[in-house]
KEROPA-153334 format. One line per 8 residues: number of its first residue (from 1); their letters; for each residue x, y, z of C-alpha. Coordinates in Angstrom, 1 decimal. Layout:
// residues N
NUM	a	X Y Z | ...
// end
This chain:
// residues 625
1	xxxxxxxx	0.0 0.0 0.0 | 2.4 2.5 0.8 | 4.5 2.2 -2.8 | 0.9 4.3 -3.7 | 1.5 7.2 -1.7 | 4.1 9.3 -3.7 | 2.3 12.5 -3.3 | 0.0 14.5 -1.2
9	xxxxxxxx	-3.6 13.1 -1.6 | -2.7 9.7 -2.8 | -4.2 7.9 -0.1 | -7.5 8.2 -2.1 | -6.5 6.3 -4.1 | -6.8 3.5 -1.6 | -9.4 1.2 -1.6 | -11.1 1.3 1.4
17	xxxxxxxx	-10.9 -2.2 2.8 | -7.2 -1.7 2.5 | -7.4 0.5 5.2 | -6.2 -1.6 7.9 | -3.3 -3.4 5.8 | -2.1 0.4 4.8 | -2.4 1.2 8.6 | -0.6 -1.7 9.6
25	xxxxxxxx	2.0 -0.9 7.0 | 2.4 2.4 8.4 | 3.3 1.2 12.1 | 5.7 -1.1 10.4 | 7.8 1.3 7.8 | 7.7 3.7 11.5 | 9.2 0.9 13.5 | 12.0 -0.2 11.2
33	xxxxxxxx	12.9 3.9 10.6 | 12.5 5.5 14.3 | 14.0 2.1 15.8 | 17.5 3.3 13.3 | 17.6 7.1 14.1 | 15.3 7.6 16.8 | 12.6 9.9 17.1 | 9.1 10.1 18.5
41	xxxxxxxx	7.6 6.6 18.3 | 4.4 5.9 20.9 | 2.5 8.8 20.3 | 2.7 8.4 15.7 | 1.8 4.8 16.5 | -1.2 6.0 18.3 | -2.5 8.6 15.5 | -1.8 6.0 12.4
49	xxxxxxxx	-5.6 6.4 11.8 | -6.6 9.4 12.8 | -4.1 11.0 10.4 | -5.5 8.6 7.7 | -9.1 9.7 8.2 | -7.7 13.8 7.9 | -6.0 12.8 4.8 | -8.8 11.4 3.2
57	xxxxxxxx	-11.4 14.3 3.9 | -8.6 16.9 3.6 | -6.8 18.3 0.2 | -3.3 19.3 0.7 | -1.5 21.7 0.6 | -4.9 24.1 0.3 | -6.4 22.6 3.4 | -4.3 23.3 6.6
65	xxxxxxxx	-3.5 20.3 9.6 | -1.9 22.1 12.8 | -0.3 20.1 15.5 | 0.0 20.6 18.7 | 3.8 19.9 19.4 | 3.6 18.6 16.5 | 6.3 15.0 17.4 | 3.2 13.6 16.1
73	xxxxxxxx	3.7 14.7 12.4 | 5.3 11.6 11.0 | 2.1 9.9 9.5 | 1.3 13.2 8.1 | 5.3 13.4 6.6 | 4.4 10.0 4.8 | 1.2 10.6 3.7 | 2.7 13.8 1.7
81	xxxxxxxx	4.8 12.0 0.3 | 7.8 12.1 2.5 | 8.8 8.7 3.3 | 12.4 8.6 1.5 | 12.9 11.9 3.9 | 12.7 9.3 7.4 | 16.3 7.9 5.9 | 17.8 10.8 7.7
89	xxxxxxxx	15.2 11.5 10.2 | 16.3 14.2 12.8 | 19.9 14.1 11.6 | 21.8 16.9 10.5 | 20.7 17.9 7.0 | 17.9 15.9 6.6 | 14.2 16.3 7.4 | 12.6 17.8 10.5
97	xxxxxxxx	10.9 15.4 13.2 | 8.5 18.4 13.6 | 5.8 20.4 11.2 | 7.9 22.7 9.4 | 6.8 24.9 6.7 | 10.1 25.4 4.5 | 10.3 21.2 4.2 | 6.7 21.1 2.8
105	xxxxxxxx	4.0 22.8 1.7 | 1.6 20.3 3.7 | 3.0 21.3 6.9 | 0.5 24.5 7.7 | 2.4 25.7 10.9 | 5.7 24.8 12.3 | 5.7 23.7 16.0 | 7.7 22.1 19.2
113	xxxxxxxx	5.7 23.9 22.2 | 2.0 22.2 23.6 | -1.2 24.1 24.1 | -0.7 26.7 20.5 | -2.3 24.8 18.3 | -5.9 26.3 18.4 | -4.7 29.6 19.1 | -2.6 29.1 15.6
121	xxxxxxxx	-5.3 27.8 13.9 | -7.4 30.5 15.0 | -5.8 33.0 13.0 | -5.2 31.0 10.2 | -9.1 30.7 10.0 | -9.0 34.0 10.6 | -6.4 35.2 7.7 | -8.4 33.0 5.6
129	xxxxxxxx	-12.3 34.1 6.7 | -10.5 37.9 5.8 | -9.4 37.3 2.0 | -12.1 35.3 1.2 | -10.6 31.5 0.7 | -12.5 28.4 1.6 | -10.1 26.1 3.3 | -10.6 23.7 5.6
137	xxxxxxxx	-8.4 24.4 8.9 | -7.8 21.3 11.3 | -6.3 21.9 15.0 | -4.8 18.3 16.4 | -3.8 18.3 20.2 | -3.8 15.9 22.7 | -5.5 16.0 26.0 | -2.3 16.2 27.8
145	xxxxxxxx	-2.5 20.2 26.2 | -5.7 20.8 27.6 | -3.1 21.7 30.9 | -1.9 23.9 29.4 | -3.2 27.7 29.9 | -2.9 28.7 26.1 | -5.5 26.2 24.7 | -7.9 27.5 27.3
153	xxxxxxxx	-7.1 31.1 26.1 | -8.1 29.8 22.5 | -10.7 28.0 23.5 | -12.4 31.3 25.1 | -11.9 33.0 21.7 | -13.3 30.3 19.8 | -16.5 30.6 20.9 | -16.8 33.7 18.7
161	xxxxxxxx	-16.7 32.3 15.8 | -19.9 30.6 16.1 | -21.3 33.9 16.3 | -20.0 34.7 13.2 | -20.6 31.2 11.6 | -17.3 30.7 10.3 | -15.7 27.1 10.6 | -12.7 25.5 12.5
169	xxxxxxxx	-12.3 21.9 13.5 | -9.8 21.1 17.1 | -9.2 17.4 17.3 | -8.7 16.2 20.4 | -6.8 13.0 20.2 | -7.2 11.7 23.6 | -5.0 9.0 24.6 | -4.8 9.6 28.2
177	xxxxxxxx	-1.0 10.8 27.9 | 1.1 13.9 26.9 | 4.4 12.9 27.4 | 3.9 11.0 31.1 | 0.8 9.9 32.8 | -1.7 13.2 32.5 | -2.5 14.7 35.9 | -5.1 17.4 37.2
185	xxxxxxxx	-9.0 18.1 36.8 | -8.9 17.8 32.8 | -7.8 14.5 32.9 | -10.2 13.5 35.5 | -12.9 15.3 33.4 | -12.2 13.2 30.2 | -12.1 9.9 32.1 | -15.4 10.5 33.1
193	xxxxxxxx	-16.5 11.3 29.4 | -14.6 7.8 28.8 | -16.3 5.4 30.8 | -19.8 6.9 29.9 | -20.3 3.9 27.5 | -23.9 4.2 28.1 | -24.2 7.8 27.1 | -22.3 7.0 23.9
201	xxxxxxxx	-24.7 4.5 22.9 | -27.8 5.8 24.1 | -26.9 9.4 22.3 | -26.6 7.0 19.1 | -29.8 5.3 19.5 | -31.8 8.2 20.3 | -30.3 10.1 17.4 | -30.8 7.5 14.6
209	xxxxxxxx	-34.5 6.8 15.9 | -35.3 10.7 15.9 | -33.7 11.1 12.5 | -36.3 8.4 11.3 | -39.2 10.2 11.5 | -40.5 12.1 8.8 | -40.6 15.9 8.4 | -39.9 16.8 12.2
217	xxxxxxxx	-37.5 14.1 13.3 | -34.6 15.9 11.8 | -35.3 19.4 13.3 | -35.6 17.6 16.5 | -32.2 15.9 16.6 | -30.7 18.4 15.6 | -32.4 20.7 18.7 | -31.6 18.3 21.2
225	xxxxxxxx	-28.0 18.7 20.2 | -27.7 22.2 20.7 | -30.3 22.4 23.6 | -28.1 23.1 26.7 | -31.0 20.5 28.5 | -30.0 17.5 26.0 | -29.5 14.3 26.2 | -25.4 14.9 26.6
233	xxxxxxxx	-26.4 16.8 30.1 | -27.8 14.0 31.6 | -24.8 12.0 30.8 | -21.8 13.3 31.0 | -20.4 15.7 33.9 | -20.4 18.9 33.0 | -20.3 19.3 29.5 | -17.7 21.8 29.5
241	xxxxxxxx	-17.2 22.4 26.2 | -20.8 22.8 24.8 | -21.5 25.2 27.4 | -18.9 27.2 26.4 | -20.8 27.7 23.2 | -18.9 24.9 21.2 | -20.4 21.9 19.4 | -18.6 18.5 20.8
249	xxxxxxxx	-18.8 15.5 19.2 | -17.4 12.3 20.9 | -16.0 10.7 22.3 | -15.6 8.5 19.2 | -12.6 5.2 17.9 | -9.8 6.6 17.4 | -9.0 3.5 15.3 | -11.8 3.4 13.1
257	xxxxxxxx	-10.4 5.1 9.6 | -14.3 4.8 8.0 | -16.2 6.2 11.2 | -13.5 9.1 11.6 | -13.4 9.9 8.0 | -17.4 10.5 8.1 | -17.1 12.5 11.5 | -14.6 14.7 9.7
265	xxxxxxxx	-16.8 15.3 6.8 | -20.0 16.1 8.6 | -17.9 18.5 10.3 | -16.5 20.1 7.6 | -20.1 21.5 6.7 | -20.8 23.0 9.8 | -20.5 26.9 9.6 | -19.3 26.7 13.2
273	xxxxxxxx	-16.6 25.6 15.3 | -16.4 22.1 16.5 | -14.4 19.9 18.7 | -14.0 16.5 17.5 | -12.9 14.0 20.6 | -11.4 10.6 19.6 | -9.8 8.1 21.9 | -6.5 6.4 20.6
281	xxxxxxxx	-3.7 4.2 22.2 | -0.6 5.9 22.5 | 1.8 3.3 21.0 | -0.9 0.9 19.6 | 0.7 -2.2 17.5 | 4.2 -2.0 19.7 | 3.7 -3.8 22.6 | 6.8 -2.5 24.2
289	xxxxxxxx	5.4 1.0 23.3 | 1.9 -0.2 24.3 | 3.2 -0.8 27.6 | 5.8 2.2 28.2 | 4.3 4.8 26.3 | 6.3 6.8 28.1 | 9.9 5.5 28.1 | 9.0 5.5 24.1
297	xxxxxxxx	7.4 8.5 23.7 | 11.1 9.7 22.3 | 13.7 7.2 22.0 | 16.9 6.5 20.6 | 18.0 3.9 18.6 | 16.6 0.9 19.7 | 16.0 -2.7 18.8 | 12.7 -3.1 17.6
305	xxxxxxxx	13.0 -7.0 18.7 | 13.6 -6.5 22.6 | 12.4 -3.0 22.5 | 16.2 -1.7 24.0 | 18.0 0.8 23.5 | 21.0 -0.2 20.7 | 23.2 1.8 23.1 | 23.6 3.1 26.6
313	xxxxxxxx	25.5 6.5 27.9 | 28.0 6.2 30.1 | 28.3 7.3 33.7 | 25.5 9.0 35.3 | 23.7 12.2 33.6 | 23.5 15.9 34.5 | 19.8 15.1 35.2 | 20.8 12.4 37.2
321	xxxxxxxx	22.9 14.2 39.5 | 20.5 17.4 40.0 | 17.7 15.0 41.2 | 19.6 12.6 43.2 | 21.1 15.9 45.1 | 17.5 17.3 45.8 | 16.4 13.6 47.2 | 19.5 13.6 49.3
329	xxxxxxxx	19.1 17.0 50.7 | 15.1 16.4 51.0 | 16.0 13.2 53.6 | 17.0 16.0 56.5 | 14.9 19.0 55.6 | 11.4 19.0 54.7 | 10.6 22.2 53.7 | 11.8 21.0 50.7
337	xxxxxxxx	9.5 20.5 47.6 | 9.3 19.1 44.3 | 7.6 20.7 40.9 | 7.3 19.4 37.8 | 5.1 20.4 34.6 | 4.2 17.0 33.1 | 8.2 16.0 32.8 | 8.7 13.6 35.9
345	xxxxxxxx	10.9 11.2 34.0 | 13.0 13.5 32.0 | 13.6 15.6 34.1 | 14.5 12.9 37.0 | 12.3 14.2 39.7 | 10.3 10.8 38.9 | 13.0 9.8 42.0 | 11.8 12.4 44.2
353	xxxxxxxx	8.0 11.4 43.7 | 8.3 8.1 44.5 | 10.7 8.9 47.7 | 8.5 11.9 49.1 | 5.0 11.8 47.2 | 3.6 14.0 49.5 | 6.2 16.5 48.7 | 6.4 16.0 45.1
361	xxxxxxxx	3.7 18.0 42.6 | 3.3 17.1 38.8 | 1.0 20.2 37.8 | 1.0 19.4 34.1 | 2.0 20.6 30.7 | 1.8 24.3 32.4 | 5.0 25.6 32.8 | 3.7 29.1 33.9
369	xxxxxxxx	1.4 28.0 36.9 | 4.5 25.2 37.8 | 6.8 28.5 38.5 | 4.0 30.8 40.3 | 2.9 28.0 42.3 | 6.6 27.6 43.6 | 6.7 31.0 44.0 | 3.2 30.7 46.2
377	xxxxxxxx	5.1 27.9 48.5 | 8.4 30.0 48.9 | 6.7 33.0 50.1 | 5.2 30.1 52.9 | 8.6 28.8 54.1 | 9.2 26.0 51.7 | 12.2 25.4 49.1 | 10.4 24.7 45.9
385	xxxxxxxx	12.8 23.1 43.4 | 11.3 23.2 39.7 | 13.2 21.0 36.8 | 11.9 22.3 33.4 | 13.4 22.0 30.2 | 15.4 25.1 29.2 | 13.4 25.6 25.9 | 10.1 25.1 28.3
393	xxxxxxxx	11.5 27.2 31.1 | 11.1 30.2 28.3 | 7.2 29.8 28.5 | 7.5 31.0 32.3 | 9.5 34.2 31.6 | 7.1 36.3 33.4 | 6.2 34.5 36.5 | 10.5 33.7 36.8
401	xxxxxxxx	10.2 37.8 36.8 | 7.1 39.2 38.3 | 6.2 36.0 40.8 | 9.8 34.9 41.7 | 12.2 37.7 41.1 | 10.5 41.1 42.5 | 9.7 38.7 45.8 | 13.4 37.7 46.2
409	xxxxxxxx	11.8 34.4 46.8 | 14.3 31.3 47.4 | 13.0 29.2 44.2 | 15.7 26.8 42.8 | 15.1 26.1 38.9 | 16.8 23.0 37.2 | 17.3 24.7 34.0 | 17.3 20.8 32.0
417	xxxxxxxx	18.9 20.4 28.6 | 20.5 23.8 29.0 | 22.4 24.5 25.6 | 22.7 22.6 22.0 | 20.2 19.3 22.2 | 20.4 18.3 19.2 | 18.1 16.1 16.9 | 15.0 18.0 18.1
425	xxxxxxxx	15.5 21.3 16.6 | 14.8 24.9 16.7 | 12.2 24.8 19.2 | 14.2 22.8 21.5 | 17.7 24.2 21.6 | 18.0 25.8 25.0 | 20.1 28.4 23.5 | 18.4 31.3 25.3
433	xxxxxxxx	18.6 31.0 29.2 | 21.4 32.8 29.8 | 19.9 35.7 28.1 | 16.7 35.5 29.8 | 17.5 34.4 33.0 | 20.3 37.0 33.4 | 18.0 40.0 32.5 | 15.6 39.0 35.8
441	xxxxxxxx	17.3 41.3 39.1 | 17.4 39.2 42.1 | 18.3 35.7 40.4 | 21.5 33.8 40.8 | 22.5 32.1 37.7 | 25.1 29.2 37.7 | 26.5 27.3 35.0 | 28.7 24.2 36.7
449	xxxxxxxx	31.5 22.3 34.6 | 30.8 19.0 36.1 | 29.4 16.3 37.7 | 30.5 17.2 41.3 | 29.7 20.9 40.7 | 26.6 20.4 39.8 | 25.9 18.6 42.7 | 27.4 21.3 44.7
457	xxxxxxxx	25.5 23.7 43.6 | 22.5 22.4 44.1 | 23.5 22.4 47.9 | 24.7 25.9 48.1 | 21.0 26.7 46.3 | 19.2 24.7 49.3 | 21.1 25.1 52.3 | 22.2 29.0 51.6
465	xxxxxxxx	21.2 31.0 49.0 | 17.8 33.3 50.3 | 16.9 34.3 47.2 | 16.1 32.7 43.9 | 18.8 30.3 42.0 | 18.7 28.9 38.3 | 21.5 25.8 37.7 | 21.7 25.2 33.6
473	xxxxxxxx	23.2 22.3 33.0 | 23.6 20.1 29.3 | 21.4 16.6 28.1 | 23.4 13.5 28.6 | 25.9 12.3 30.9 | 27.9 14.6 33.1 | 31.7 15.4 32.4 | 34.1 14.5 35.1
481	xxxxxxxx	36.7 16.9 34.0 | 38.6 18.8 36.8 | 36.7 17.0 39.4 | 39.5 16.7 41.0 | 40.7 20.2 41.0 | 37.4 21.0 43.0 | 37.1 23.9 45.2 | 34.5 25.1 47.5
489	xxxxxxxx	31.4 26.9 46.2 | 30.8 30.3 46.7 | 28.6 33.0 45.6 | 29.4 34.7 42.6 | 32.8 33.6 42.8 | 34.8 31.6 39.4 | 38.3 30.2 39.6 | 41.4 29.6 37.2
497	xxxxxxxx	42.0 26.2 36.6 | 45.1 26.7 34.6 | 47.3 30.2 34.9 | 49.2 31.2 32.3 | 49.4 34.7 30.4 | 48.8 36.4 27.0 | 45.4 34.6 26.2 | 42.8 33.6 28.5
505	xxxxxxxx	40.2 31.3 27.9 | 36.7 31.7 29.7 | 34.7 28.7 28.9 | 31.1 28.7 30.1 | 29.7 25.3 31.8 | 28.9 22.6 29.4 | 31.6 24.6 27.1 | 34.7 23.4 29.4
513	xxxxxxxx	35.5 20.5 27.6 | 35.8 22.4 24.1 | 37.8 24.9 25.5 | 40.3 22.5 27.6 | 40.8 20.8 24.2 | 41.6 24.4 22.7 | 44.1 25.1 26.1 | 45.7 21.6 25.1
521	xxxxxxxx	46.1 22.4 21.4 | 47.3 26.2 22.1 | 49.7 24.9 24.9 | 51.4 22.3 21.3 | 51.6 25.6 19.7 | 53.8 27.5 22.6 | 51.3 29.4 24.2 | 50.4 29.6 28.4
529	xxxxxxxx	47.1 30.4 28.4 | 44.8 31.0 31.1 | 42.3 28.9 31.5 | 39.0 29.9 33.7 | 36.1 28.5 35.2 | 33.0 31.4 35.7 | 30.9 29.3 37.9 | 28.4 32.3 37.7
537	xxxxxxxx	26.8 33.5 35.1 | 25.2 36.0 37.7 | 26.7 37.6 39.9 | 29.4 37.4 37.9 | 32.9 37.4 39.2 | 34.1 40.5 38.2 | 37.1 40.1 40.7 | 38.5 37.4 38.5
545	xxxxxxxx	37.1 38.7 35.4 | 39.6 42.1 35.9 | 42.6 40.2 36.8 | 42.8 39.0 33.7 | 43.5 42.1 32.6 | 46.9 42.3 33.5 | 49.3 39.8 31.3 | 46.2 38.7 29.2
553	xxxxxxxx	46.4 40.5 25.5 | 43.5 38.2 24.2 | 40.3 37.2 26.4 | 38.3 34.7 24.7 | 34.6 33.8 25.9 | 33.0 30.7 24.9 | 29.0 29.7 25.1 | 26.4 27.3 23.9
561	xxxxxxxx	24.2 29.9 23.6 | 23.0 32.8 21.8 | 26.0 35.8 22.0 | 22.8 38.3 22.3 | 22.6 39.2 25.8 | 24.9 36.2 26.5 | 27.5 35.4 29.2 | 30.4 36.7 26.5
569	xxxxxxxx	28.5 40.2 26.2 | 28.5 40.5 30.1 | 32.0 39.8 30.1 | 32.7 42.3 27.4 | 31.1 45.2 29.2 | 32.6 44.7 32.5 | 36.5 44.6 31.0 | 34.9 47.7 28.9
577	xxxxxxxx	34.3 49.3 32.0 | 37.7 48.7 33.9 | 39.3 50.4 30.7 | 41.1 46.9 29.5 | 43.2 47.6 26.6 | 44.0 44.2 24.7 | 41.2 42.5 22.5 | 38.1 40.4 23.5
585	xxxxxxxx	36.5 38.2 21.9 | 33.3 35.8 22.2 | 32.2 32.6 21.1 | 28.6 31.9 20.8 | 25.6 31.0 18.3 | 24.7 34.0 16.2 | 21.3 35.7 15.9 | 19.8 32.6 14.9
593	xxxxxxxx	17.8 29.6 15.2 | 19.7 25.9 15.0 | 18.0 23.2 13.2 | 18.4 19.8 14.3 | 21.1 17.7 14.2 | 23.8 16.1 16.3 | 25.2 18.2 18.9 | 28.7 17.0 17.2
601	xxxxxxxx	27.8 18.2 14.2 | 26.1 21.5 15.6 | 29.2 22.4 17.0 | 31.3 22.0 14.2 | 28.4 23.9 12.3 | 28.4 27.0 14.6 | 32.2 27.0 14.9 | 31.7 26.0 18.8
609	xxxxxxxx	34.0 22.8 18.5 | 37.6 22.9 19.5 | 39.2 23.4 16.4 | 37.2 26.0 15.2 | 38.0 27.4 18.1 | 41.8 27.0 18.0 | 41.9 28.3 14.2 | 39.8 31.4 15.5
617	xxxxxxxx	42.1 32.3 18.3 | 45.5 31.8 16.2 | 43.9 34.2 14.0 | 43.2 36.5 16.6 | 46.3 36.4 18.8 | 48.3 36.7 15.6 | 52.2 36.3 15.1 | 53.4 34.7 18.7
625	x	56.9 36.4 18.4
// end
């Protein structure tokens, strides 16, 4: 079946009781190509169908499919016609693991964050509505978004447009997961709407019988549906949707290509807005995904046979360390508290929840309310610690600023996956948290070079800081370089690993093991340099950062992260200010987004790896004579 689908739309060209053999297809040619690069598996294994059914009442590219998140794109990516493109999926060079609009013309939106979906396919039913085009627009999100504070936002504005009779369709794939188990009054709303089997069919009945009788059976139906008194209040809780002014259909099999495809078409000639909700298993036909949708929701290469991973990291991760250090420090003081927004596992506080659950708080894909509800506990007397993706952590800007920062209120932030992160893209690179994090007055902003630092700094955060403290730290396993060379932790204070003169090398946290390698390689060329460690990002040690000044005719910054308000720029003004004479110079990522790839190959990309780094700083430093 899939030899057919060469180009957008050919899926109509299916026969229809081939359905289930091209859906079964599907799950296969996604197993054999995510189990060899990796990628989002569970969550395009539950939406094989669903997808189907939109492809077959949609025509792309005219009509537009938004997805939330959007990891679950990769049905849609073969159903245009994309399947060579999964050779090199996520890999440097090759094609996106997310919607993105310069790869196809089918992909409507691009997107990485939860929750924007109907709020982006708000205005593009709004764009279209004001030049006069007659698209269909689809919204696709998944229950776990509903936690989310932006999809309720959009939800409030979509109500208008059944005033003004102009169409949108939201899917709500509900498979009873975002990324881990879904938590919070959403979920428990839509397992109500689950198990009301008897509502389902005796809506159905009741319907079908009404419809059957001439002349005034139709008008009927179709009152009791929009009647605020129907037969949907006696049944279900609440009805939250349809008294917001929103027609709801569902919930409805997610697995059933002929029902969905007729569910889609009826509601493609509503003039009105309309939430479709279908029930799906995340990681349906992959038992091992079937039964971890979680641990598979993104994987690495793995063996599709055993369902392990091809091949493990060595040594125990940044993420590792952060969260065994919070449960260690947690044993002897219980003020301290746990906060995650729907990230247990990848973030490692999964440990803490099971240790202390009465301490530990999941509040969902919500990263806003995770951060001013830490804030709400702080200002109590406890020590909230929140883990959050770097690249999430942006979402939260305001309440890191308003909530946390004019309060002075002891908060400590994992900043996870800090830096370059590689095969997921330009809405995941967490690029930008030294920018943003240092702009906030009051915060403490540490960057530690290893394992042991880490962990150190963690303590400092929880047994003395008063005030609020953010610790980035990089994906994968932590380096053990100049663990050995350790010194105390204090506030705001760096130290020189290596003292030398003429250049001096200032390599920022997950940076250090570049910029030892460049030390090395200038040390085989003749040179002493000096070779720092910041520690602190803010404060920053301007102490240290001025006694380089004397015997130092070259100071070289280096960052993961974006040179615009970066740690390099800091750097720059304070030797500016102290009147240094010699040259300075910083490493960083340029005004721009990084695509996906490995962080390898990013490096080399953005001239971040050693010897790019080298060749840079011989050209600087010139001549050595």
């Amino acid at each position: 079946m899939l030899e057919q689908i060469k180009h957008p739309n050919d899926i109509k060209n299916i026969n229809p009781k081939d359905y289930r053999l091209l859906a079964k297809e599907i799950r296969k040619f996604l197993l054999l190509n995510v189990s060899r690069t990796g990628g989002h598996l569970a969550s395009n294994l539950g939406a094989v169908e669903l997808t189907m059914a939109l492809h077959l009442t949609m025509d792309f590219p005219k009509d537009q499919l938004v997805f939330d998140v959007g990891h679950q794109s990769y049905v849609h990516k073969i159903l245009t016609g994309r399947m060579d493109g999964f050779k090199s999926l996520r890999q440097y060079g090759g094609m996106s693991g997310f919607p993105k609009r310069t790869e196809s013309d089918c992909d409507a939106f691009h997107s990485g964050h939860s929750s924007t979906s109907i709020g982006v396919a708000l205005g593009l039913s709004q764009a279209r509505d004001l030049r006069g085009t007659d698209e269909t627009i689809v919204a696709v999100l998944g229950d776990g978004a509903l936690s989310g504070g932006m999809a309720y936002e959009a939800l409030n504005n979509m109500v208008r447009l059944r005033e003004e009779k102009r169409k949108l369709i939201v899917v709500l794939n509900d498979n009873k997961m975002s990324i881990s188990e879904n938590v919070g009054g959403m979920s428990g709303y839509l397992n109500r709407v689950r198990s009301k089997k008897e509502y389902v069919d005796f809506k159905g009945n009741i319907e079908k019988s009404l419809m059957q009788i001439p002349v005034v059976g139709e008008p009927i139906a179709k009152g009791l549906k929009r009647s605020k008194d129907s037969i949907k209040q006696l049944f279900v809780p609440g009805m939250m949707f349809e008294d917001m002014g929103i027609t709801y259909i569902g919930p409805i099999d997610g697995h059933n290509v002929p029902l969905l495809a007729e569910t889609f078409q009826r509601a493609q000639k509503l003039e009105e807005p309309i939430i479709v909700h279908v029930v799906t298993k995340k990681g349906k036909g992959y038992k091992y995904a079937e039964q971890d949708p979680s641990r598979f929701h993104g994987v690495n290469p793995f063996n599709v046979r055993t369902g392990k991973a091809l091949k493990s990291g060595s040594g125990p991760t940044c993420t590792d360390i952060f969260s065994d250090t919070v449960v260690e420090l947690a044993k002897d003081d219980p003020d301290i508290v746990a906060v995650t927004a729907a990230m247990p596992e990848g973030t490692g506080l999964s440990k803490f929840r099971d240790r202390y659950p009465e301490r530990f708080f999941d509040v969902g894909i919500a990263e806003q309310h995770a951060v001013a509800f830490c804030a709400g506990m702080a200002a109590k007397g406890l020590k909230p610690v929140a883990a959050v993706y770097s690249t999430f952590l942006q979402r939260a800007y305001d309440q890191l600023l308003h909530d946390v920062g004019i309060g002075n209120l002891p908060v400590l932030i994992g900043v996870d996956r800090s830096g370059l992160v590689g095969a997921d893209g330009e809405t995941h690179q967490g690029i930008f948290d030294v920018t943003y994090l240092s702009s906030i007055p009051n915060f403490t902003v540490t960057a530690p070079v290893n394992g042991r630092e880490l962990k150190e700094m963690v303590t400092y955060a929880l047994t003395e800081e008063e005030g609020p403290v953010a610790v980035k730290y990089s994906r994968g396993p932590a380096s053990d370089l100049f663990e050995e060379d350790f010194s105390p932790v204090k506030k705001g204070k760096g130290c020189i690993l290596k003292k030398g003169t003429e250049i001096a090398l200032i390599p920022l946290g997950s940076m250090m093991e570049e910029g030892y390698e460049v030390y090395k390689e200038l040390v085989k060329l003749g040179y002493e340099p000096t070779l720092v460690n910041p520690r602190f990002v803010k404060p920053l040690d301007t102490d240290l950062i001025c006694s380089l000044m004397e015997g130092h005719r070259l100071i070289v910054t280096m960052e993961e992260g974006v040179l615009n308000g970066g740690f390099g720029q800091q750097v720059t003004q304070t030797l500016t200010e102290h009147d240094y004479k010699g040259r300075i110079r910083n490493i960083g990522i340029d005004d721009q987004f990084v695509e996906h790839g490995s962080v390898d190959e990013l490096r080399k990309m953005l001239g971040l790896d050693s010897a790019s780094m080298t060749d840079k700083i011989k050209e600087w430093i010139g001549d050595k004579a």
